[in-house]
N, C-alpha and C positions, 0 to 999 in steps of 0.2 A: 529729779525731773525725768530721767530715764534711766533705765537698768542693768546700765554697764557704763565705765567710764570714760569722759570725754577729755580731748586732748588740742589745743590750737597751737599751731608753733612754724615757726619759718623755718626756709631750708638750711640755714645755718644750725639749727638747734635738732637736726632728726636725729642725726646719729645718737643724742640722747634718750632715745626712745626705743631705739632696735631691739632690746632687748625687754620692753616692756611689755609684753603681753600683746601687741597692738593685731586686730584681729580684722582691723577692716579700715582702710584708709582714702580719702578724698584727697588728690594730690589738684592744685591749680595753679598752672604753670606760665607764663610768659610765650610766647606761641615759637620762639627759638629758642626756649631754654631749655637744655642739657635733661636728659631726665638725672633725678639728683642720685650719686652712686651709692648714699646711704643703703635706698632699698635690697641692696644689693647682700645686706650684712641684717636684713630683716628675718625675723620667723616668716614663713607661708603666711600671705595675707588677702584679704580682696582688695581691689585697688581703684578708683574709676578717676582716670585723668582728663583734666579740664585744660585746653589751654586757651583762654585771653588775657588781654592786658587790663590794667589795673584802671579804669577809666570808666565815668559815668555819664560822658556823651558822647557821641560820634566825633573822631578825632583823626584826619587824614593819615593812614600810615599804622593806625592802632585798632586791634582788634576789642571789640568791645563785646562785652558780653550780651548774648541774646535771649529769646526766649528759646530756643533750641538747649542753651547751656543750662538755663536755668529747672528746664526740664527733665534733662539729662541727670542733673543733681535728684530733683526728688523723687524721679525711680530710682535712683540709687539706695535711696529714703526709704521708698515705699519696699525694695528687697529687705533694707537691715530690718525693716519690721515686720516682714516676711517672715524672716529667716528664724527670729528669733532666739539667737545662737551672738551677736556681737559681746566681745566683752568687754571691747577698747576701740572707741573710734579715735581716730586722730584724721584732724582736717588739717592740711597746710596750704600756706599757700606762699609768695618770696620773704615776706616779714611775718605775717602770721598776725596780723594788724587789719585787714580791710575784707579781701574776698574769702578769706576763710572766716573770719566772723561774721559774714554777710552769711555766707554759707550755711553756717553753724545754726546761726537763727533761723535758716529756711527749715532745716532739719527740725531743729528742731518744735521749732511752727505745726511742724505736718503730725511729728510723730504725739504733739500733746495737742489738739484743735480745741480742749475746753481752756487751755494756758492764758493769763490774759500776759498778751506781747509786752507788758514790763515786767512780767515777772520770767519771759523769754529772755529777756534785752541784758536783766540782773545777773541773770545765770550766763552769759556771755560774759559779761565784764567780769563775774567770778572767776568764770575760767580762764579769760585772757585781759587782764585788767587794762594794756595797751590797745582795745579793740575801738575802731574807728572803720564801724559795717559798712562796703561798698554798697550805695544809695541807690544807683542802678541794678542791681541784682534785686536786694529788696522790694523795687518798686515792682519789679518782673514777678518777682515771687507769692510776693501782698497778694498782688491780683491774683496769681496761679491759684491758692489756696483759699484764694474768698476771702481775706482779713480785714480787707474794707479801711486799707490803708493803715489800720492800727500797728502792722511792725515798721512800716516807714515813720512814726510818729513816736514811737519806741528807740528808732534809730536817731532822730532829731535829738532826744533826748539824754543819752551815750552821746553826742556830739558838744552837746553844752557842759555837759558834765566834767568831758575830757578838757574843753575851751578853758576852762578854771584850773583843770591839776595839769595839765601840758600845755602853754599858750602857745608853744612850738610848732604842734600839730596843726594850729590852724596858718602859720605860714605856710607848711608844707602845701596843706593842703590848697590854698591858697595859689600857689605858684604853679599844683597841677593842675589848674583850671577847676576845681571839684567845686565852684562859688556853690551850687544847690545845697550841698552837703550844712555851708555860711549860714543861707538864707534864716535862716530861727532862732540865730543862737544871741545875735541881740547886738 
């Protein structure tokens, strides 16, 4: 789907990567979390960090993602295909489960615009088979890019999917108030 490889993964798993080629990375962080020391043990890389909380409505006390972040992301976008030089993206974000596959889709949304968003949505769960795409980014993004809602309905789709192989997930989810994320899955 694109011409260098992709990587999703929480901050517990970076330090598996340091040495991977990694040529250009999406960090999104928690708005007081620690920047992670892995980078520190990386090759030279480009870097663009994000930081809100992992939330898909306005939530006293939590920072949520806006359309500023979401913007901020696909110039980020719009440089790797620019640049035409990445060999290894890696997005993270605390699990490597929500805002970085949310992400991942926005990316790659922009960078393939004839892609139809499940064949986006596939190549996520290929890559990060635990992804469960924050709903709010998405939504932010959909529109940014004109998708006419179809990666939100992609993401619906990854939600029901995961509801069957993790029923877990949807306590989680559940308990962080994400009910939108619920809504479709039956």
């Amino acid at each position: 789907m694109v011409p260098f490889k992709l990587t999703i993964c929480g901050i517990a798993e970076l330090d598996r990567f340091s040495r991977g080629g990694v040529s250009h990375v999406l960090s999104i962080l928690d708005p007081t979390e620690p920047e992670p020391a892995a980078f520190f043990s990386y090759d030279p890389h480009h870097r663009l960090e994000l930081r809100f909380h992992d939330v898909i409505e306005e939530v006293p006390g939590f920072v949520t993602p806006g359309p500023r972040d979401v913007q901020n992301l696909l110039a980020f976008g719009e440089r790797l295909d620019a640049e035409r030089s990445p060999t290894h993206l890696l997005v993270h974000c605390h699990l490597g489960v929500s805002r970085s596959t949310a992400s991942m889709m926005l990316l790659l949304a922009q960078a393939r615009p004839e892609a139809p968003a499940q064949e986006i949505a596939a190549e996520i769960v290929r890559v990060r088979p635990i992804a469960w795409p924050n709903l709010r980014m998405l939504t932010l993004g959909d529109a940014l890019l004109g998708r006419q809602g179809t990666l939100v309905e992609a993401a619906h789709d990854i939600y029901r999917k995961r509801a069957v192989e993790a029923p877990e997930m949807m306590k989680l989810i559940r308990e962080a108030g994400r009910l939108a994320e619920l809504e479709r899955i039956g």
